[in-house]
C-alpha positions as CSV (number, residue, x, y, z in Angstrom):
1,X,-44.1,26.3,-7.6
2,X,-41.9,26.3,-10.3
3,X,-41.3,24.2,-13.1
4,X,-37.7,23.2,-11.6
5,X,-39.0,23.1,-7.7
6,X,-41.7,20.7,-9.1
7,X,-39.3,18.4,-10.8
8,X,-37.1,18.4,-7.8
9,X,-39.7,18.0,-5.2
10,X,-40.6,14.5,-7.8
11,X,-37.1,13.3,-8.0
12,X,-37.4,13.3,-3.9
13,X,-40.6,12.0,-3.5
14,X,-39.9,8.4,-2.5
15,X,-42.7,5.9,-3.0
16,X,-42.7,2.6,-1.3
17,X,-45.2,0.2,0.1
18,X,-44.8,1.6,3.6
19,X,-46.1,5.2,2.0
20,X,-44.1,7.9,0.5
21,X,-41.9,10.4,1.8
22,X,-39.7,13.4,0.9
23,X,-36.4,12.4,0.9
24,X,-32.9,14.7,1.1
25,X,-29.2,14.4,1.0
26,X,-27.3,16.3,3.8
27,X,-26.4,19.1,3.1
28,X,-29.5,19.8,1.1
29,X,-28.6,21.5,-2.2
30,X,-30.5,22.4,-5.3
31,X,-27.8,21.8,-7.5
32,X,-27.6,17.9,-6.5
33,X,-29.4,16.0,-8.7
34,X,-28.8,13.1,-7.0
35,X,-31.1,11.1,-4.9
36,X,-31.7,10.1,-1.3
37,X,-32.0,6.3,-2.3
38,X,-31.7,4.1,-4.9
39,X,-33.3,0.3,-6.6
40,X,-31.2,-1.4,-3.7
41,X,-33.4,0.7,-0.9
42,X,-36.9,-0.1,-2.9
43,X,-36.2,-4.0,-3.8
44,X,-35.3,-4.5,-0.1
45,X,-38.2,-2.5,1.2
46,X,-40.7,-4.8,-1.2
47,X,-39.1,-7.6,0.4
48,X,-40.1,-6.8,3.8
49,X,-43.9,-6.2,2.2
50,X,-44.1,-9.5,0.8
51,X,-44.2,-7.7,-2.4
52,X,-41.2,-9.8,-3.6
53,X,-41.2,-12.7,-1.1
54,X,-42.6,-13.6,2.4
55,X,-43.4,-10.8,4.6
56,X,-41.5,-10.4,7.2
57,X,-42.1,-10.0,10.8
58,X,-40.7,-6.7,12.2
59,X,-42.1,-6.5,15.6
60,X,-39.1,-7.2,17.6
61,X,-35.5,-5.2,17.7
62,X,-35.2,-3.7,14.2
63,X,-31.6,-2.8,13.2
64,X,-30.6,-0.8,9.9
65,X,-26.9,-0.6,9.1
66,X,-25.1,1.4,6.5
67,X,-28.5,3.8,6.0
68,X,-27.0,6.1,3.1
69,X,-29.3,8.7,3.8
70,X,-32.0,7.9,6.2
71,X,-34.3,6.0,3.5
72,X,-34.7,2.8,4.7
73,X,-35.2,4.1,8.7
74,X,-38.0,6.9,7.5
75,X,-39.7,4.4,5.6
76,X,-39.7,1.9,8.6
77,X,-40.3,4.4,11.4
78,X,-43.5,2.5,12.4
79,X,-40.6,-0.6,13.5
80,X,-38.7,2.0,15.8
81,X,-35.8,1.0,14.3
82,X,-32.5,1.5,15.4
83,X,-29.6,3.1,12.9
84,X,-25.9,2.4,13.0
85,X,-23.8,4.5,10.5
86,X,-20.5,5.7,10.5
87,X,-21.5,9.0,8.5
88,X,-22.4,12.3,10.2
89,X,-23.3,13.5,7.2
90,X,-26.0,10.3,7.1
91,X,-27.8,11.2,10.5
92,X,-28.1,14.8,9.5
93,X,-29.9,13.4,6.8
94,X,-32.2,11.2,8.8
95,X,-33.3,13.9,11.1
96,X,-34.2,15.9,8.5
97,X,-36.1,13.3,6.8
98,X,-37.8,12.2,9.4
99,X,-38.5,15.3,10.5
100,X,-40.1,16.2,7.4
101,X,-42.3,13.1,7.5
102,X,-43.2,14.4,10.5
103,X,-41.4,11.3,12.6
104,X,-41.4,12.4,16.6
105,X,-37.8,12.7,18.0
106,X,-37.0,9.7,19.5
107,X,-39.0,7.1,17.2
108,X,-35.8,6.3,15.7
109,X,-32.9,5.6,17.5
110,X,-29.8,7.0,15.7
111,X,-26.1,5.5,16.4
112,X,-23.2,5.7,15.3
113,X,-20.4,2.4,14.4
114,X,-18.8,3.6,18.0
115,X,-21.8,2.9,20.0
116,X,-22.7,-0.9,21.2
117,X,-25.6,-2.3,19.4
118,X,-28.4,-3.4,20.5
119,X,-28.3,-6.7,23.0
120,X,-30.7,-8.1,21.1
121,X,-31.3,-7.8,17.3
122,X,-34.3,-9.7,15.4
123,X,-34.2,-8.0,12.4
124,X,-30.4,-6.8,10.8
125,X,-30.8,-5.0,7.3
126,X,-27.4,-4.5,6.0
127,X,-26.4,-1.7,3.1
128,X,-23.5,-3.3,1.8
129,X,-20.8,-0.5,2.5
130,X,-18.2,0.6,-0.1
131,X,-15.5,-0.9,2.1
132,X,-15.3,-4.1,3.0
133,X,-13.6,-3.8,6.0
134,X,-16.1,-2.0,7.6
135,X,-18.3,-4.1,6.6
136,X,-16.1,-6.5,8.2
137,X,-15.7,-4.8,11.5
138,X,-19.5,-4.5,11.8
139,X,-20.4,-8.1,10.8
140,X,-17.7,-9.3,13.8
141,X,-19.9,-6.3,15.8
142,X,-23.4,-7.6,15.5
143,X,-22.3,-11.6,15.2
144,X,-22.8,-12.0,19.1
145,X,-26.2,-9.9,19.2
146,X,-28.0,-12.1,16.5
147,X,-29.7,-15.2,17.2
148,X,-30.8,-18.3,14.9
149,X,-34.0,-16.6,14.7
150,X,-32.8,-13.3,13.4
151,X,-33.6,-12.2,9.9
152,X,-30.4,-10.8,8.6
153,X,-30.7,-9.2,5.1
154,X,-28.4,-7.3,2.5
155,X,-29.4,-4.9,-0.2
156,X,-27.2,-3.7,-2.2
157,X,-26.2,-2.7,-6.1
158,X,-25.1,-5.5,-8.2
159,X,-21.5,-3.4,-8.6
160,X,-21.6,-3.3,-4.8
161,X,-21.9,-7.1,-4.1
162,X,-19.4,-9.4,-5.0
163,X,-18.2,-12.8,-4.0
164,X,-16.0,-11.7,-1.2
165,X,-19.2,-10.0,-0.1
166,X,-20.8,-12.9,0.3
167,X,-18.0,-15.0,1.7
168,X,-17.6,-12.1,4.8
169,X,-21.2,-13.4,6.1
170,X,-20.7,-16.6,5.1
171,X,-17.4,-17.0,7.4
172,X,-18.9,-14.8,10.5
173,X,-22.6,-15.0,10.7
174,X,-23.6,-18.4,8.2
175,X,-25.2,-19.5,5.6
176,X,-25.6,-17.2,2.7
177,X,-27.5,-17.0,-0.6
178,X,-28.9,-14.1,-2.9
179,X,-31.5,-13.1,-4.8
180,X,-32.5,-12.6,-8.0
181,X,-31.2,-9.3,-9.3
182,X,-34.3,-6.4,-10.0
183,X,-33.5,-2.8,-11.8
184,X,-29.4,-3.6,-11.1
185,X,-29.9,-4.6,-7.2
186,X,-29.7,-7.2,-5.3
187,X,-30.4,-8.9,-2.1
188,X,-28.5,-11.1,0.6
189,X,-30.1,-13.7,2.7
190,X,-28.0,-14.8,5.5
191,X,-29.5,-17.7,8.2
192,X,-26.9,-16.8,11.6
193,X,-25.2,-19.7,12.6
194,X,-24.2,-19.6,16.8
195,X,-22.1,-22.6,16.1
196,X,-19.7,-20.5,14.1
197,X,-16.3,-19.1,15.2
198,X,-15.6,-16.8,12.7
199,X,-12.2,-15.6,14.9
200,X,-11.3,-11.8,16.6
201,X,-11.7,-8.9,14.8
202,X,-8.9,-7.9,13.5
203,X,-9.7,-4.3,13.5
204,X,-8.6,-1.6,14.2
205,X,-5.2,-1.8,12.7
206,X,-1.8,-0.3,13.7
207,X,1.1,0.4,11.7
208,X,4.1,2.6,12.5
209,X,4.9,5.3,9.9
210,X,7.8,5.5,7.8
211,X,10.9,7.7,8.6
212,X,11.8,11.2,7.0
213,X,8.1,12.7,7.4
214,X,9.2,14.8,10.5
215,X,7.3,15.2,13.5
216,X,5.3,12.0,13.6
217,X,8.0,9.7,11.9
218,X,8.3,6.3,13.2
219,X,5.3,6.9,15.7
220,X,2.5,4.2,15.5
221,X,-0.8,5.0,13.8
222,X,-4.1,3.2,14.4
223,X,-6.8,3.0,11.8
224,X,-10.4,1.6,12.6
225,X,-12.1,-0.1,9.6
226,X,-13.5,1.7,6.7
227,X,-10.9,4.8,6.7
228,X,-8.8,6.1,3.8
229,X,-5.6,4.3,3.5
230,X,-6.4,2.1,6.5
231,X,-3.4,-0.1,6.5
232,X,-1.0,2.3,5.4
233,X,0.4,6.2,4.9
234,X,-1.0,7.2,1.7
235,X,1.3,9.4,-0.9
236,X,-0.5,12.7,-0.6
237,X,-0.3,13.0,3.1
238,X,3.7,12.0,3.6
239,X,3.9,14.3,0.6
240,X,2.0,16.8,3.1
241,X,4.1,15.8,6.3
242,X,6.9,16.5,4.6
243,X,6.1,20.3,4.1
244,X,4.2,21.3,7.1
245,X,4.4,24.8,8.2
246,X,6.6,25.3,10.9
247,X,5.0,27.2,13.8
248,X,4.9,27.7,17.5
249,X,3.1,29.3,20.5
250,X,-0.1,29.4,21.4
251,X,-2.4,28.7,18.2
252,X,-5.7,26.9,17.3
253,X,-5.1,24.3,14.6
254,X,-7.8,22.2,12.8
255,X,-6.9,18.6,11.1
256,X,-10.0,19.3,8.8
257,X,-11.0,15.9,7.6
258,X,-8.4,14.3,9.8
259,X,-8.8,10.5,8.9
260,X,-6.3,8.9,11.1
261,X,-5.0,12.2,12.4
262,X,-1.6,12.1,11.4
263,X,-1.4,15.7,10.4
264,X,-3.0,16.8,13.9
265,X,-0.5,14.8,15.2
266,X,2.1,16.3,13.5
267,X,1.0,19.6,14.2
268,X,0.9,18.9,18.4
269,X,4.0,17.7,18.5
270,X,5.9,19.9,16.7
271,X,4.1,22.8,18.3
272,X,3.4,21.9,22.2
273,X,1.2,25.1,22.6
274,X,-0.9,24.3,20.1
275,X,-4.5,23.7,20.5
276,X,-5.8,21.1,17.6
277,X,-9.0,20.2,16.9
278,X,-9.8,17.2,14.6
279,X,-12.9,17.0,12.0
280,X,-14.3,14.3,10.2
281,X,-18.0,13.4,9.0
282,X,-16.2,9.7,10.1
283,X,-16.8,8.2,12.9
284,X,-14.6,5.6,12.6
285,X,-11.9,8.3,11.4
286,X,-12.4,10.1,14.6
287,X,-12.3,6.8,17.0
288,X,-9.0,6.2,14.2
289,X,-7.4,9.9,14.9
290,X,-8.2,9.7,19.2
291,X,-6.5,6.5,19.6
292,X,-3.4,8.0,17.6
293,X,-3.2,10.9,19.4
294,X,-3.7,9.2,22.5
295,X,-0.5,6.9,21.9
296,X,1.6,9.7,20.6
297,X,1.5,12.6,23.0
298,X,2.6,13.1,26.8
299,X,-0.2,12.4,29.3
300,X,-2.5,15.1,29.9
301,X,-2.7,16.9,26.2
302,X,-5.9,17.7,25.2
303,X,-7.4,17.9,21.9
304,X,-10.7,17.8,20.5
305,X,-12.6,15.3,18.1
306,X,-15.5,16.7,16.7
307,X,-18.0,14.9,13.9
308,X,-19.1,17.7,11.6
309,X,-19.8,18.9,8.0
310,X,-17.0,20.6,7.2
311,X,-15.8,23.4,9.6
312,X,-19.6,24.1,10.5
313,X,-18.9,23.1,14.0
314,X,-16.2,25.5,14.6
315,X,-16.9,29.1,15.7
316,X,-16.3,31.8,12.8
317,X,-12.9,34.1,13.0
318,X,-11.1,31.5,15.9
319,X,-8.5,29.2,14.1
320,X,-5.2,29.9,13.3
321,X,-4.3,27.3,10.6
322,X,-6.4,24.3,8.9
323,X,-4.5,21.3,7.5
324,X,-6.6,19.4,4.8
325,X,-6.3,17.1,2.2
326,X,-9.9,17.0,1.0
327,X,-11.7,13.8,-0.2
328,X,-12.7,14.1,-4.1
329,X,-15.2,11.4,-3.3
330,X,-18.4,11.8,-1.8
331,X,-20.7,8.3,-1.0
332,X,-19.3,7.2,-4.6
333,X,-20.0,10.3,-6.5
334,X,-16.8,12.0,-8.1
335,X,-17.4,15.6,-7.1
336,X,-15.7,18.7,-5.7
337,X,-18.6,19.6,-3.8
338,X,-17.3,18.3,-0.4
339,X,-13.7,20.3,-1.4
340,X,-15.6,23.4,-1.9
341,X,-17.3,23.1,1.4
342,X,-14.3,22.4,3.2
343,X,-12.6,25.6,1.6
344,X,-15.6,28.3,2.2
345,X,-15.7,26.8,5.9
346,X,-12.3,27.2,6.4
347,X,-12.1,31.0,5.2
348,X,-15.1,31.9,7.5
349,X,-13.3,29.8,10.6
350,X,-10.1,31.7,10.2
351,X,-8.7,34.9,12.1
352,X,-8.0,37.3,9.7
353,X,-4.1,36.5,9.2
354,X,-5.0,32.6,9.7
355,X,-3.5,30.4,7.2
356,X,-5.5,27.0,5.3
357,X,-2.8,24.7,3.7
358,X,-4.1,22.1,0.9
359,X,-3.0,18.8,-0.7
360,X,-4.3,17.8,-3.6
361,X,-3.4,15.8,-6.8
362,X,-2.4,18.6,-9.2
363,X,-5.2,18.1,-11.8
364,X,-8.1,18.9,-9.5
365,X,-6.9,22.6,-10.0
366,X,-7.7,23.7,-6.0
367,X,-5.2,26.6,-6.5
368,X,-7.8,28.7,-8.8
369,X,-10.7,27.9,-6.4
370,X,-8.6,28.9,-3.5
371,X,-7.6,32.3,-5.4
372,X,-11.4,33.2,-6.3
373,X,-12.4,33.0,-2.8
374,X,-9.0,33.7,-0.3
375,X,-7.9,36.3,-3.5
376,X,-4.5,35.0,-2.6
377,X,-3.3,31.2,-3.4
378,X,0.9,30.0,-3.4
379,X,2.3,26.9,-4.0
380,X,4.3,26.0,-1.1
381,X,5.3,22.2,-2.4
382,X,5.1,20.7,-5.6
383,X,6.2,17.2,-7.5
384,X,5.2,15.6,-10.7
385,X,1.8,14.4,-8.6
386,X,0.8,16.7,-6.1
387,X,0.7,20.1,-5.0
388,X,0.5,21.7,-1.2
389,X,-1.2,25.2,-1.1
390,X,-1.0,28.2,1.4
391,X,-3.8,30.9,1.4
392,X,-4.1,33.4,3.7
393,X,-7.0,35.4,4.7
394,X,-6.3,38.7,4.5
């Protein structure tokens, strides 16, 4: 094997006191040197050991939330745990790893934030999310499917945890303390408390949009926890609105990274023979971009949601037009990588003729990677922040 291959294959190679295993992001890539877990994955998986504290009993119901990349599920696979996530991208990951650790389908039951939990949970092991509000949304989930008995732990880095953290399961599942912090993580203890009332969920949102951004103005938008911009229309995608293509007849359109679906939205109104599909790696930006559509458009349009990688769910050569304004964030590493993905999908996905239009902030420089691979790239919009690109595929 080769010097780099071996290096790799170490960097993966994720020892724990369950065993070790062969971990991967999703989409696997040789050029990511980033790993499938990190200190807040190993500190809380020494914890369960007893390595670190008591061990802990996980022969009942076994539920891991906020999984970044299947780590903590593959190295508990014995438990039959069961995996919330609101990341396609995450369960890809976790079949492949537990494939490769040779896991039998089925050991592991994989869902998604949608899905109900479990009626029953005696175990909760909590990845504290980037947002808060999801994390939120989930606590107010899980609250009635915990009892005082269930062992309800947080791991997290120490930059991820902070005192409104702790107050969120303080306020809806009780009593809450940490631990000591090991190699920059950090664990939660939370005890649940039935006598609590922590109040209703106030998620998902719904706000109405702002006038003067055409098709969808004034219409109300709702947004489940955890999406971009949840409470409000963010200035790259009214910029966007604003300069939409106008089009009509019949046409397949693709919200690529869709959010809340506003730009879907936009798209079906304004053209009534259009066929839109929306695409997120989001659950909770899909459940976010159905229940807009559903309140916006006459009864009995169709459209269809679709959790995916990119445009790796759609059929090569069969859309007309992709709308995206692509994340430059992936799982809190700055990176174009996700951008590129989206682009090279789109260009495959498109008839020949078939247009992708782009928002981006200008410095991210989309126009020369959109010229390398369409060989054509126009500015169709511009202002002192953002830019909105046409390429065609010829």
């Amino acid at each position: 094997m080769p010097r780099d291959s071996l290096a790799l294959a170490a960097m993966n190679r994720f020892a724990t006191p369950r065993g070790e295993f062969d971990l991967t992001r999703f989409p696997e890539n040789p050029r990511d040197q980033l790993r499938a877990w990190d200190a807040a994955d190993e500190y809380l998986l020494r914890w369960l050991a007893g390595i670190d504290g008591e061990p802990t009993d996980l022969s009942g119901t076994v539920v891991v939330l906020g999984d970044r990349w299947g780590a903590l599920v593959t190295a508990l696979a014995d438990h039959r745990p069961v995996q919330i996530t609101d990341s396609f991208l995450t369960q890809q990951a976790t079949l492949a790893n537990l494939a490769r650790g040779g896991v039998p389908t089925g050991t592991v039951r994989l869902t998604t934030t949608a899905d109900a939990p479990p009626d029953r949970i005696d175990v909760l092991l909590i990845r504290v999310p980037k947002s808060l509000a999801l994390l939120e949304d989930q606590l107010h989930r899980l609250a009635p499917h915990v009892h005082p008995g269930t062992v309800v732990i947080g791991a997290g880095m120490v930059t991820e945890i902070h005192t409104s953290t702790l107050k969120l399961f303080e306020r809806i599942l009780g009593p809450t303390k940490t631990s000591l912090a090991a190699k920059k993580a950090r664990l939660i203890f939370c005890t649940p408390d039935p006598a609590l009332h922590p109040g209703d969920n106030p998620w998902p949102l719904g706000y109405a949009l702002p006038a003067g951004v055409g098709a969808v103005s004034v219409l109300t938008v709702t947004s489940h926890a955890g999406i971009f911009c949840a409470d409000r229309l963010d200035i790259g995608t009214r910029f966007f609105l604003q300069h939409l293509p106008e089009r009509s007849g019949p046409e397949h359109v693709v919200d690529l990274g869709c959010g809340n679906g506003v730009l879907g939205l936009a798209a079906a109104l304004s053209n009534s023979e259009a066929q839109v599909t929306f695409i997120d790696e989001s659950y909770q930006a899909l459940a976010s971009a159905e229940a807009t559509f559903r309140a916006n458009v006459p009864e009995g349009t169709t459209a269809t949601f679709l959790a995916a990688d990119g445009m790796s769910g759609v059929p090569a050569g069969t859309v007309d037009l992709v709308l995206n304004n692509p994340p430059f964030h992936a799982h809190r590493a700055t990176t174009d990588e996700t951008a590129w993905r989206m682009f090279n999908g789109s260009r495959a996905a498109l008839r020949r003729g078939g247009e992708l239009w782009v928002v981006g902030n200008r410095h991210l420089g989309y126009h020369a990677k959109l010229r390398r691979l369409f060989g054509n790239c126009e500015v169709a919009a511009s202002d002192p922040k953002f830019v909105v690109l046409r390429a065609v595929k010829r």
